[in-house]
C-alpha positions as CSV (number, residue, x, y, z in Angstrom):
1,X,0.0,0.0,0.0
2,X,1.7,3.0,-0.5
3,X,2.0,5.9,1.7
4,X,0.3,9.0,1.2
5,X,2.8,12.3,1.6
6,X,3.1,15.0,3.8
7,X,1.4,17.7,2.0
8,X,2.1,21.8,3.5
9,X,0.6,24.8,2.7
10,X,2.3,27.7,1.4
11,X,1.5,31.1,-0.3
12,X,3.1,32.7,-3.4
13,X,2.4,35.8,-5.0
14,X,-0.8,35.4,-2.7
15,X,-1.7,32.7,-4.5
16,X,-2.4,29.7,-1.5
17,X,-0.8,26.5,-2.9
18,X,-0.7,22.8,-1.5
19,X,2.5,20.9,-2.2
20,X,3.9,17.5,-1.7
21,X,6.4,18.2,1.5
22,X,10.0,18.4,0.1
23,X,8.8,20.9,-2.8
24,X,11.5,23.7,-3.9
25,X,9.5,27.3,-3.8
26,X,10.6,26.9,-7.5
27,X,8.9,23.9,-8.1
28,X,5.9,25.1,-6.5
29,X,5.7,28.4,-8.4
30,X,5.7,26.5,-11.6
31,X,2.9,24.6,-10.6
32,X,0.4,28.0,-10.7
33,X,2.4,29.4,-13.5
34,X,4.7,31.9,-11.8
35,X,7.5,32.1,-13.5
36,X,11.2,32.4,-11.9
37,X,14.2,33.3,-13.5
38,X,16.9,30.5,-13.1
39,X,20.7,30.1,-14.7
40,X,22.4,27.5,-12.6
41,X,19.5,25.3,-12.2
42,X,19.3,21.8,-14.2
43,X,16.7,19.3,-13.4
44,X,17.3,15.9,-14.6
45,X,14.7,13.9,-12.8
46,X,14.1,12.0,-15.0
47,X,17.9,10.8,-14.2
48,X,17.7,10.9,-10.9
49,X,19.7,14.1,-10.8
50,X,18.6,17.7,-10.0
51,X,21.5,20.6,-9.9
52,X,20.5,22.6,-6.2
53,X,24.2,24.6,-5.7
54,X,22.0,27.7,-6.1
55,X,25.7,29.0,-7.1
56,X,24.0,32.1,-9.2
57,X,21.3,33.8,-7.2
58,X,19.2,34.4,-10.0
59,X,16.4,32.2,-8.5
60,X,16.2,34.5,-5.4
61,X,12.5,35.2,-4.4
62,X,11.3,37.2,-0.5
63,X,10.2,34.9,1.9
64,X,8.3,37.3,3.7
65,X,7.8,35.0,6.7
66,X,11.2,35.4,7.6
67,X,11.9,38.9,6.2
68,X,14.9,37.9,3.9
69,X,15.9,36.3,0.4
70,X,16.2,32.8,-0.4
71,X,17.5,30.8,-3.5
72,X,14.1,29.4,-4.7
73,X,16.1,26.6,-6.4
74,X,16.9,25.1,-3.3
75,X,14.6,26.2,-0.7
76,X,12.1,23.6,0.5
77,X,8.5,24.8,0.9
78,X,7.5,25.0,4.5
79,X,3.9,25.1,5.9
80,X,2.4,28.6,6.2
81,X,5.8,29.9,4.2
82,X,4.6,33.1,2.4
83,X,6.9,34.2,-0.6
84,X,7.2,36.6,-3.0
85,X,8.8,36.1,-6.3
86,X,8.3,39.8,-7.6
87,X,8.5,42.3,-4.9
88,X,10.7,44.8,-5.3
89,X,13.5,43.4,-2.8
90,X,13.5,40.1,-4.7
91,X,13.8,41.5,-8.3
92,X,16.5,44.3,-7.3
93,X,19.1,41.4,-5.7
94,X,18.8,39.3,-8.9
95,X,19.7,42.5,-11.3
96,X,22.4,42.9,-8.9
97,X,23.3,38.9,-9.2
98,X,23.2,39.3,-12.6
99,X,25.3,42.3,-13.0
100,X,28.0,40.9,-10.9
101,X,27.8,38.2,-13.3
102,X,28.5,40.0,-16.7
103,X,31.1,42.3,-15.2
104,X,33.1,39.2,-14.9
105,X,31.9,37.9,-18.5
106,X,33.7,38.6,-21.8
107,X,31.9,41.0,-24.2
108,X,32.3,38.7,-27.8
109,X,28.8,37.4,-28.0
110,X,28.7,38.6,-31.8
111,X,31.4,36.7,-32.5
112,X,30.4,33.6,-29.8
113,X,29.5,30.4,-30.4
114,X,27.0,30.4,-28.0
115,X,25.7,33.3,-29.6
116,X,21.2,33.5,-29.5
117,X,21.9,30.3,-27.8
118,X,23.2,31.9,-24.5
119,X,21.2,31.5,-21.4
120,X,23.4,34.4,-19.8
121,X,22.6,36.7,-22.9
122,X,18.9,35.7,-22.7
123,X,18.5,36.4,-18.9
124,X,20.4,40.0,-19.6
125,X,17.6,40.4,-22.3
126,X,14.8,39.4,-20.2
127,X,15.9,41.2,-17.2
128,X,16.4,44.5,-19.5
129,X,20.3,44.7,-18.4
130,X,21.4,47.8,-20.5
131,X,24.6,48.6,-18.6
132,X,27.1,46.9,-16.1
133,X,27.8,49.3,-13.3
134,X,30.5,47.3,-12.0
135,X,33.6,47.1,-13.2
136,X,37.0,45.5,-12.2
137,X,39.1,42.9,-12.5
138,X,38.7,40.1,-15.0
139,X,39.2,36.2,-15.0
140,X,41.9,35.5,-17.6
141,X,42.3,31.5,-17.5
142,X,44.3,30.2,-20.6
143,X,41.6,28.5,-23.6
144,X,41.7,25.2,-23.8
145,X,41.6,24.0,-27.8
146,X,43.3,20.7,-27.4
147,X,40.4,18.4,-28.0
148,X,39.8,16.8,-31.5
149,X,35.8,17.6,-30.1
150,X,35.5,20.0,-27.1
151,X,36.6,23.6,-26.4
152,X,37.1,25.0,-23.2
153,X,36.9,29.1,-22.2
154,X,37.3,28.8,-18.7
155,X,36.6,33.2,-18.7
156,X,32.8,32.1,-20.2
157,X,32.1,30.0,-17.4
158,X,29.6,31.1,-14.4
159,X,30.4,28.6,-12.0
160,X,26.4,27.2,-12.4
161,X,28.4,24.1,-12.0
162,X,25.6,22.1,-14.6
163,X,28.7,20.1,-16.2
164,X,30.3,19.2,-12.9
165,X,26.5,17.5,-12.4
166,X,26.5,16.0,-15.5
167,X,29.7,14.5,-15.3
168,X,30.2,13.6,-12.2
169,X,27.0,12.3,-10.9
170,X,24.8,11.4,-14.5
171,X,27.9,10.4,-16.5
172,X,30.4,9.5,-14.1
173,X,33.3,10.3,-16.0
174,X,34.3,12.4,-12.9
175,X,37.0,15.3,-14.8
176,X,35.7,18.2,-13.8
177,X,35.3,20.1,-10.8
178,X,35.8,23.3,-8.6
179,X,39.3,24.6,-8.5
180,X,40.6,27.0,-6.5
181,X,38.8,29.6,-4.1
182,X,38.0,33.0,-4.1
183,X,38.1,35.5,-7.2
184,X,40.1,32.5,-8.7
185,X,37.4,29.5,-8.3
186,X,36.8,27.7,-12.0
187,X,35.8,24.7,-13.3
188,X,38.8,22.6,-14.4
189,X,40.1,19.3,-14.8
190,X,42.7,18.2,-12.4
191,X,45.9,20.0,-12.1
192,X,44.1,21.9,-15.0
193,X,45.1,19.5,-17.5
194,X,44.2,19.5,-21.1
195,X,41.0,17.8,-22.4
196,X,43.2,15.4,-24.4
197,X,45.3,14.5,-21.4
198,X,42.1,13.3,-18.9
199,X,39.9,10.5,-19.4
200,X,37.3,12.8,-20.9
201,X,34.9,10.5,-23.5
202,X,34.1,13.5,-25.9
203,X,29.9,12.7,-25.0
204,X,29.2,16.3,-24.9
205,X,26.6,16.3,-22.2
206,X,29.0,18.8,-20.5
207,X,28.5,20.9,-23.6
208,X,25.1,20.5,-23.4
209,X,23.8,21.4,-20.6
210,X,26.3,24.1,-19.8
211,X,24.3,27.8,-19.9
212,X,27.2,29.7,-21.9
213,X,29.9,29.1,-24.2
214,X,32.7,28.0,-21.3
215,X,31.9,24.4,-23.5
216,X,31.3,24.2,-26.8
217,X,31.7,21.8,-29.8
218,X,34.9,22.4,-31.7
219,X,33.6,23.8,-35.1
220,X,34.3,22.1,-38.3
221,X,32.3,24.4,-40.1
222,X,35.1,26.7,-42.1
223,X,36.9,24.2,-43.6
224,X,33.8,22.7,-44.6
225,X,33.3,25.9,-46.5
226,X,37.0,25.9,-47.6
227,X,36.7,22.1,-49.4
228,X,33.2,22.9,-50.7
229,X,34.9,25.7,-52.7
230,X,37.7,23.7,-53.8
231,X,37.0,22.1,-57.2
232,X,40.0,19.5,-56.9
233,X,37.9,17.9,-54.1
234,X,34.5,15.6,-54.4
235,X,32.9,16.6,-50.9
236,X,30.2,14.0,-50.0
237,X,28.0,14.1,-46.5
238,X,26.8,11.4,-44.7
239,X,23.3,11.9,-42.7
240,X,23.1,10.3,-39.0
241,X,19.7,8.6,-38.2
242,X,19.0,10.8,-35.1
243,X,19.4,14.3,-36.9
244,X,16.3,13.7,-39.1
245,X,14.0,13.8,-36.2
246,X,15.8,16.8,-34.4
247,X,17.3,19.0,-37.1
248,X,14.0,20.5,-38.0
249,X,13.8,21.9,-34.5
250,X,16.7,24.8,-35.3
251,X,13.6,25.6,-38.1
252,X,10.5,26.2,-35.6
253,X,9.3,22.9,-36.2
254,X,8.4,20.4,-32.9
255,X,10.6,17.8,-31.5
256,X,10.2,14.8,-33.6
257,X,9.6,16.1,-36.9
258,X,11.1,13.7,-39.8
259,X,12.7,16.6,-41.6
260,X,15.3,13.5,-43.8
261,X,14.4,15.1,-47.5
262,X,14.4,18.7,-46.5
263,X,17.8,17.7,-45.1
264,X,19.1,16.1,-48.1
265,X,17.7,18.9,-50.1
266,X,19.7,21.7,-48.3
267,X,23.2,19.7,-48.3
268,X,22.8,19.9,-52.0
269,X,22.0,23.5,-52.3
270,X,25.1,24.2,-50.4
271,X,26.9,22.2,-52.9
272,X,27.9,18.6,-51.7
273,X,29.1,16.6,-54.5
274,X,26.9,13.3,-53.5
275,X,24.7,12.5,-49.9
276,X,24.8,9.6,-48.3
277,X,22.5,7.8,-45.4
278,X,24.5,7.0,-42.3
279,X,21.6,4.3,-41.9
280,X,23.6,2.1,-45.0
281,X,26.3,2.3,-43.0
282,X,23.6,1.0,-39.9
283,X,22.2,-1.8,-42.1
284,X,26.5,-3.1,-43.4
285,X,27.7,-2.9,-39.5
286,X,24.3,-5.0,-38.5
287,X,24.9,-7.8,-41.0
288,X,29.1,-7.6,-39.7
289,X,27.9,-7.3,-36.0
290,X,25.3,-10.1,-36.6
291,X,27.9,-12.6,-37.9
292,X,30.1,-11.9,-35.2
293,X,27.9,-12.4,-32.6
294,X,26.5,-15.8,-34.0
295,X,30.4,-16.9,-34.5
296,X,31.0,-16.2,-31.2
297,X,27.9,-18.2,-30.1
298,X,28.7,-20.9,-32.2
299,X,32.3,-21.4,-31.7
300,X,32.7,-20.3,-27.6
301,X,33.7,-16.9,-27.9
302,X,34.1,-14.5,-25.6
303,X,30.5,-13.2,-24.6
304,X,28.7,-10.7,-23.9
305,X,29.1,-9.1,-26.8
306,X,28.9,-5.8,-26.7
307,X,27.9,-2.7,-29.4
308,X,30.5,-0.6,-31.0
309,X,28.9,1.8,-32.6
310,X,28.9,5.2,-29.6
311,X,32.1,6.1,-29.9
312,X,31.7,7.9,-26.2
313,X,31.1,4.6,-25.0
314,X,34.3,3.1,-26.7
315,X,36.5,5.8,-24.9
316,X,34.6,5.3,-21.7
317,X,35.2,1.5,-21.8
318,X,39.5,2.4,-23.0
319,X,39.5,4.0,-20.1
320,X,37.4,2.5,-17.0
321,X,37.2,-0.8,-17.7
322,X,40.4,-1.7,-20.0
323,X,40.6,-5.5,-18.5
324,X,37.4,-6.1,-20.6
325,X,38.5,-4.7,-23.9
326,X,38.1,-8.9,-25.4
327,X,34.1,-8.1,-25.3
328,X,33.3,-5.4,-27.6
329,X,32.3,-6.1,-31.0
330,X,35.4,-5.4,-33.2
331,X,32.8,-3.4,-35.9
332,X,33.4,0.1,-36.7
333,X,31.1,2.7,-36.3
334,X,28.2,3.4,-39.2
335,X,29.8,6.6,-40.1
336,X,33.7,5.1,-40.4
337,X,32.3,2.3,-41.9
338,X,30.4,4.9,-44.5
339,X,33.6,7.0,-44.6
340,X,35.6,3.7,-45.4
341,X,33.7,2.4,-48.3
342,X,33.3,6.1,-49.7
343,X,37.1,5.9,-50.5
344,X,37.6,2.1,-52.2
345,X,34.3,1.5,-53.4
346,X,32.2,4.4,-53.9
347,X,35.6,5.6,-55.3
348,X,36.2,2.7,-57.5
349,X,32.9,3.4,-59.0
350,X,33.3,6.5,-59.5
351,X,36.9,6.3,-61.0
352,X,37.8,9.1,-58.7
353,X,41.7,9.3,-56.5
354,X,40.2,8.6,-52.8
355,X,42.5,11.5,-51.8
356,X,40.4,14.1,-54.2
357,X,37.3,12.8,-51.4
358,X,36.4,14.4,-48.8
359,X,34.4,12.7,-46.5
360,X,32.2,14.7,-43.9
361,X,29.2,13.5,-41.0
362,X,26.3,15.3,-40.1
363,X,25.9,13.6,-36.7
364,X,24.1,14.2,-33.5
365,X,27.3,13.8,-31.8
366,X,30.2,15.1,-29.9
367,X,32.1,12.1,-29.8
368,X,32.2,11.6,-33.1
369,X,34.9,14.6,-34.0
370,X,36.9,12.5,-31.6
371,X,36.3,9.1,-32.8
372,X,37.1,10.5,-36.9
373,X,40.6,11.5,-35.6
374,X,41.3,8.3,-34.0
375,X,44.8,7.3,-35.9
376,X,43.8,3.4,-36.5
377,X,41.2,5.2,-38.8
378,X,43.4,6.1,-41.3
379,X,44.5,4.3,-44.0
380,X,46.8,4.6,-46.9
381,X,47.7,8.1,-45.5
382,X,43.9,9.7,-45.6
383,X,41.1,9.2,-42.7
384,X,38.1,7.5,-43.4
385,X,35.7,10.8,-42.3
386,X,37.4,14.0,-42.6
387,X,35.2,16.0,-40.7
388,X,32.4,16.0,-38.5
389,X,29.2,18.3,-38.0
390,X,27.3,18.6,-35.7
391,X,23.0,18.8,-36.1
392,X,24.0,22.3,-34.3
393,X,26.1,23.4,-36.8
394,X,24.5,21.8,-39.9
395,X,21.9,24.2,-39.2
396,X,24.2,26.9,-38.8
397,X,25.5,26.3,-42.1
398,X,21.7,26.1,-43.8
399,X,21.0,29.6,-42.1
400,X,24.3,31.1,-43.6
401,X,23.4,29.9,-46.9
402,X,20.6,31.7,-46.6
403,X,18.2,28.6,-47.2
404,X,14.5,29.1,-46.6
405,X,14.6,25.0,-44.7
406,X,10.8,25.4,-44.6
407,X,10.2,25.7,-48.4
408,X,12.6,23.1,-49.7
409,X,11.4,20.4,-51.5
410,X,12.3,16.9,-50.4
411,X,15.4,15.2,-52.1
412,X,16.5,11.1,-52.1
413,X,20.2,10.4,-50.8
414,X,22.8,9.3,-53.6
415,X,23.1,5.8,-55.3
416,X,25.6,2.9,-53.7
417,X,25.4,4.4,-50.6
418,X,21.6,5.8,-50.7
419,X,19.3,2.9,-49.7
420,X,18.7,2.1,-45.9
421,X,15.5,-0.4,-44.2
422,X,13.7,0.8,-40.9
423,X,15.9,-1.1,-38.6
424,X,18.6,1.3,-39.0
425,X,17.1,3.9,-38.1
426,X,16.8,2.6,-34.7
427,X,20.0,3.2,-34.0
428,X,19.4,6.6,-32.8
429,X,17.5,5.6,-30.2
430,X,18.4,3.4,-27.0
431,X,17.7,0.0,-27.6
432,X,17.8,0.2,-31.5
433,X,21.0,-1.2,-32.3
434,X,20.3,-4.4,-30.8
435,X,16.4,-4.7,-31.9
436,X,18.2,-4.5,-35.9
437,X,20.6,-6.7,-34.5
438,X,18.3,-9.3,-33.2
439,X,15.8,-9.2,-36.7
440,X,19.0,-10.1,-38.6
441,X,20.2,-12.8,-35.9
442,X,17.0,-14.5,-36.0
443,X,16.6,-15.1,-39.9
444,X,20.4,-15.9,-39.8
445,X,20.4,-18.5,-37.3
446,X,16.4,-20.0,-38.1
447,X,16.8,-19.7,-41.6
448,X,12.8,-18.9,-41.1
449,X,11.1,-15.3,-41.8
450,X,10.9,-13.2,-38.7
451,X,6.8,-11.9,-39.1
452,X,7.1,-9.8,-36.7
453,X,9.8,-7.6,-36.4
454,X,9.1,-5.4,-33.6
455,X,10.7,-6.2,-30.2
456,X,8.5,-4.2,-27.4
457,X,11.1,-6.0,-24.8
458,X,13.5,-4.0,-25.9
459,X,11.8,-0.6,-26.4
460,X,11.6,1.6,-23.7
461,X,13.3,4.6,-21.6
462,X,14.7,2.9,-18.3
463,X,18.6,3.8,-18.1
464,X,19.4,0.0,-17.8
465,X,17.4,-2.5,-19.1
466,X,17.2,-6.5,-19.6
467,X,14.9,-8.8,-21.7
468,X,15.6,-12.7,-23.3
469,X,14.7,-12.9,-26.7
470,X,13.7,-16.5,-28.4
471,X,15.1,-17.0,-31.7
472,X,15.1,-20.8,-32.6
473,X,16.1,-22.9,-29.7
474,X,18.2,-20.4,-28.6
475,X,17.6,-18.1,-25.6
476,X,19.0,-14.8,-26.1
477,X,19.9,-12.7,-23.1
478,X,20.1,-8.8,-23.9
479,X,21.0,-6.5,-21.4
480,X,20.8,-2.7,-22.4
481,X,22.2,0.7,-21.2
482,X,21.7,4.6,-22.1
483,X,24.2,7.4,-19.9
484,X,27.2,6.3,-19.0
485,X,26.7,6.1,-15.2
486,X,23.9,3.5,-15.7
487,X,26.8,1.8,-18.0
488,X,29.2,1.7,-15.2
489,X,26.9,0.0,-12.8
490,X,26.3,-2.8,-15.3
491,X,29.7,-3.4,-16.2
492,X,30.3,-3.5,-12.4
493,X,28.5,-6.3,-12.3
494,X,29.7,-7.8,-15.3
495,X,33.1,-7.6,-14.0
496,X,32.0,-9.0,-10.6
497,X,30.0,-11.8,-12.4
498,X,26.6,-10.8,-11.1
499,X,24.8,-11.0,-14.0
500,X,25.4,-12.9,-17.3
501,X,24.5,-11.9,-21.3
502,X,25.0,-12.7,-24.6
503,X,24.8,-9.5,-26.2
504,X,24.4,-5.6,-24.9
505,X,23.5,-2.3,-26.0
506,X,25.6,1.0,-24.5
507,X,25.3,3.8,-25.6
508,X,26.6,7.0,-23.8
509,X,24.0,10.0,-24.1
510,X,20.6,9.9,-22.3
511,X,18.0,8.4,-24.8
512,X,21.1,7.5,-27.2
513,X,21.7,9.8,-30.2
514,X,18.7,11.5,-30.0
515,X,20.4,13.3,-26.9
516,X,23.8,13.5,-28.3
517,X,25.6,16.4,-27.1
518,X,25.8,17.8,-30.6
519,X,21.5,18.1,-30.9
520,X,19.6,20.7,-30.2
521,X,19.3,21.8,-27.1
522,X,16.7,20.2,-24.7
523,X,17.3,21.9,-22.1
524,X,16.7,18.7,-19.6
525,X,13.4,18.5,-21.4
526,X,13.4,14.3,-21.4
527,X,9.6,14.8,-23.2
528,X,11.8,16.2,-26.3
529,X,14.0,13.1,-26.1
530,X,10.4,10.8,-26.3
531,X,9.3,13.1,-29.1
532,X,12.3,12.3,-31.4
533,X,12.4,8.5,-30.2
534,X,8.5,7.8,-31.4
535,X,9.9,10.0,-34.5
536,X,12.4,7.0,-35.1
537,X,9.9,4.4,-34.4
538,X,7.4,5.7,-37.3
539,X,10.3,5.9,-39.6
540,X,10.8,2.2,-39.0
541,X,6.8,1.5,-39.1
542,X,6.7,3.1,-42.3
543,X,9.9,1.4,-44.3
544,X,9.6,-0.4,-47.2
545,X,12.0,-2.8,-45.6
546,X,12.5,-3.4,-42.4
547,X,15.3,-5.7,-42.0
548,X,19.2,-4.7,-42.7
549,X,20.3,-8.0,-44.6
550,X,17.6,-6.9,-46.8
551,X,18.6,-4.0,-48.4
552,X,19.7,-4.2,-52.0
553,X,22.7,-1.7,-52.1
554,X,24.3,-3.5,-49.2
555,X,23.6,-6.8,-50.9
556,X,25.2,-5.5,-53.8
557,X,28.4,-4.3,-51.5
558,X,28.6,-7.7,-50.8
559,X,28.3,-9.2,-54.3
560,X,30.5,-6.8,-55.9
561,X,33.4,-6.0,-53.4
562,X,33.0,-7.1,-49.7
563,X,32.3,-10.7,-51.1
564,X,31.2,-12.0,-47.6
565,X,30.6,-10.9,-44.0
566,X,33.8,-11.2,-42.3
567,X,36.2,-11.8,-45.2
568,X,39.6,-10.3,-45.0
569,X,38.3,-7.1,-47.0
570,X,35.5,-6.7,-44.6
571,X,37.8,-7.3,-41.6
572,X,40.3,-4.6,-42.9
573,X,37.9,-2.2,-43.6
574,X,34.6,-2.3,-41.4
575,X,36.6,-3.6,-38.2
576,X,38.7,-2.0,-36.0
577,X,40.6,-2.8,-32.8
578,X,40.8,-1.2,-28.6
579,X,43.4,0.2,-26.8
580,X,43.5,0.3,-23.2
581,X,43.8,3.6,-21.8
582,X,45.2,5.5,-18.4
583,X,42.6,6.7,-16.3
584,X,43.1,9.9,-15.1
């Protein structure tokens, strides 16, 4: 039976309110619609994780039972507590919070990344901030560009402390914190190392969630420019399954919207030689990562096997748990293997020198800048992907091509590489990868049609979850992850033998690619996530084909070139190999 809460009384705005005990006064103003201005405040419930430092002061509100201010943020509602969010005691003290703020900021926001995207520079907006009346000495930390994926301005940040939050306690990744005290107190890594030099996994949450531009995506943009107006080069794009359903949100559209044509279409007008579906790529590393796992079955390998394909993941598992590198499948990524094949066979076809090809992603992801400099890569002296946008600054690009997105008419994606089935575009979602996995598995190792192809079991939003699938005699056990801290705690118990699977699913950004730390921003909003997740689902409804060993191009990958799944040019190509890392 469960236990009814403590509820308490309070008044706000003389408004009388009933709350569950334990209630933040902000939490119980947005129940009647008052609105309070917040900056440091990030609430991840839905994660288990709420940000309460109440660092910035913006939230402060009157509680005139007491007489003084209080951070609504963290303040618990107390019965008979009588607040007010807009006298003129409470609205003075966050100016002043605010103006101590920006005296301490720099002034580049034309010229920032963060730029209309800025939760400082909206708050300074709302709260009509025209002038700083303070003025004085300036943080002047040294930039930190070493990262193949993340920049660093320590001077941006505000000390909200959102990425500590994420990292730490939702990630647990653990390379950033407080340093120092005083005027000099910053967020840093330890002994303020470079990026490159931690254990940082390039997922981007830090990026974000963080309110200004102290993190931000290292921009590939300009020398995207520079190669598309270099007529020696062929530059061809790859599209990722997740930015389809989120793209369209930089455009007014809502969460969710299936934007792939328009997509296409614009990548075209800003003059890519050929564009390419990441989800190819999706279908050719199921078919590879569905033979492996059956070998592995069949012959006593080493299980669980576990999904390559989240390059944050890979990094996360170099570092923390190097004495289990024999698990992961040895398949590249969708977008190396896309990059890979786009310089011998697309190439080939084409009769063009791979080196006149330049290979760039459009992907929802951080992590993946970092994963497309990864030396083992390269081959024959040129990387398989060259460079790597994010959906952030894809639609940065469309807007400074002047491209009305909204009118565009829809456009298919290029021959050889063009063709993709509905299981592949689940693997922007958590659980995906190893549902298209499964629909392969099953006709592979039955021989018999799988009807139906949908595999509720392994749908859902819980950070870790677990399901056996029946294919043949066979009793699949599946076990399934999304954020990296849920991923520690099951390969904890892997590593202490607690539980036992065959095969699992990690992937390191809440919800999976549809909350890469490259997507719009969501703002914590885990309803946005949903949104683009059902997106993917009708997507997959709606295919033609539904199954990866089903699609035609990739068959004729096969017939023409790969020859076989795992054959030597398959292994040297689509497969790769781990490195165990320091942890620091």
């Amino acid at each position: 039976m469960k236990l009814l809460s403590k509820m308490v009384n309070c008044t706000i705005n003389n408004k009388s309110i009933n709350v569950e005990a334990g209630t933040t006064v902000l939490e119980a103003a947005k129940k009647v619609g008052i609105h309070i201005p917040t900056l440091c405040h990030l609430d991840l419930h839905d994660v288990g994780v709420v940000n309460q430092n109440a660092n910035c002061r913006i939230c402060l509100v009157e509680n005139e039972s007491r007489g003084n201010l209080i951070p609504s943020c963290a303040e618990k509602v107390t019965d008979g507590m009588v607040i007010q969010t807009d006298s003129i005691k409470a609205v003075m003290a966050r100016r002043t919070s605010l103006e101590l703020i920006l005296s301490n900021h720099p002034k580049d926001c034309l010229t920032c990344v963060k730029n209309l995207d800025c939760e400082l520079q909206s708050l300074a907006s709302e709260m009509n901030i025209k002038e700083i009346r303070y003025q004085g000495e300036m943080m002047n930390h040294p930039k930190d560009f070493t990262s193949p994926a993340i920049e660093k301005d320590s001077n941006k940040c505000i000390m909200c402390r959102r990425c500590v939050t994420m990292c730490d306690e939702v990630q647990t990744v653990g390379i950033l914190s407080p340093l120092n005290r005083g005027f000099d107190v910053v967020v840093a890594t330890a002994f303020h190392l470079d990026f490159n030099d931690t254990s940082c996994t390039y997922c981007g949450q830090c990026v974000s969630v963080c309110p200004t531009a102290a993190l931000a995506e290292k921009t590939s943009t300009p020398s995207i420019w520079r190669r598309l107006n270099d007529p020696q080069k062929h530059v061809v794009v790859q599209i990722a399954p997740a930015v389809r359903v989120a793209l369209a949100e930089e455009f007014g559209y809502e969460p969710g919207h299936i934007s792939t044509g328009k997509i296409v279409s614009a990548l075209k007008r800003i003059g890519f030689d050929a564009v390419f579906d990441t989800n190819f790529g999706a279908d050719l590393t199921i078919i590879e990562e569905a033979h492996e796992l059956i070998e592995r079955i069949e012959t006593g390998g080493h299980l669980p096997m576990l999904t390559s394909c989240c390059p944050a993941w890979v990094q996360f598992f170099e570092h923390q748990f190097p004495d289990l590198l024999d698990i992961p499948s040895s398949c590249k990524s969708p977008q190396q293997m896309v990059g890979a094949i786009s310089k011998t066979y697309y190439a080939e076809k084409k009769g063009i020198d791979p080196k006149d090809i330049v290979m760039v992603s459009l992907m929802p992801c951080v992590a993946k800048k970092a994963e497309a400099a990864r030396l083992e890569f390269t081959r024959d002296g040129y990387p398989d992907v060259d460079f790597v946008m994010t959906t952030r600054e894809a639609a940065k690009m469309i807007k400074e091509a002047a491209i009305e997105f909204k009118q565009l008419k829809d456009q298919s994606f290029d021959d050889l590489m063009g063709e993709s089935t509905g299981a592949a575009a689940l693997f922007g979602t958590t659980g995906g990868v190893i549902e298209a996995a499964c629909r392969t598995a099953y006709e592979s190792i039955t021989g018999k049609e799988l009807k139906n192809v949908e595999f509720d079991e392994l749908r859902g939003f819980d950070g870790v979850r677990k399901a056996t699938i029946k294919i043949g005699d066979l009793d699949l056990s599946i076990g399934i992850t999304h954020g990296l801290g849920n991923t520690r705690k099951l390969l904890e118990a892997i590593r202490r033998k607690e539980v036992k699977f065959d095969a699992i699913e990690i992937m390191a950004c809440p919800g999976g690619c549809i909350g890469g730390g490259g997507q719009p921003y969501h703002h914590g909003n885990i309803d946005i996530l949903k949104k683009r997740q059902q997106a993917l689902y009708k997507i997959d409804r709606h295919a033609m084909i539904r199954k990866s060993h089903d699609n035609e191009m990739v068959q004729a990958l096969y017939e023409h070139f790969l020859k076989e799944p795992g054959s030597d040019i398959a292994h040297r190509l689509l497969h790769t190999k781990y490195q165990p890392k320091e942890r620091i």
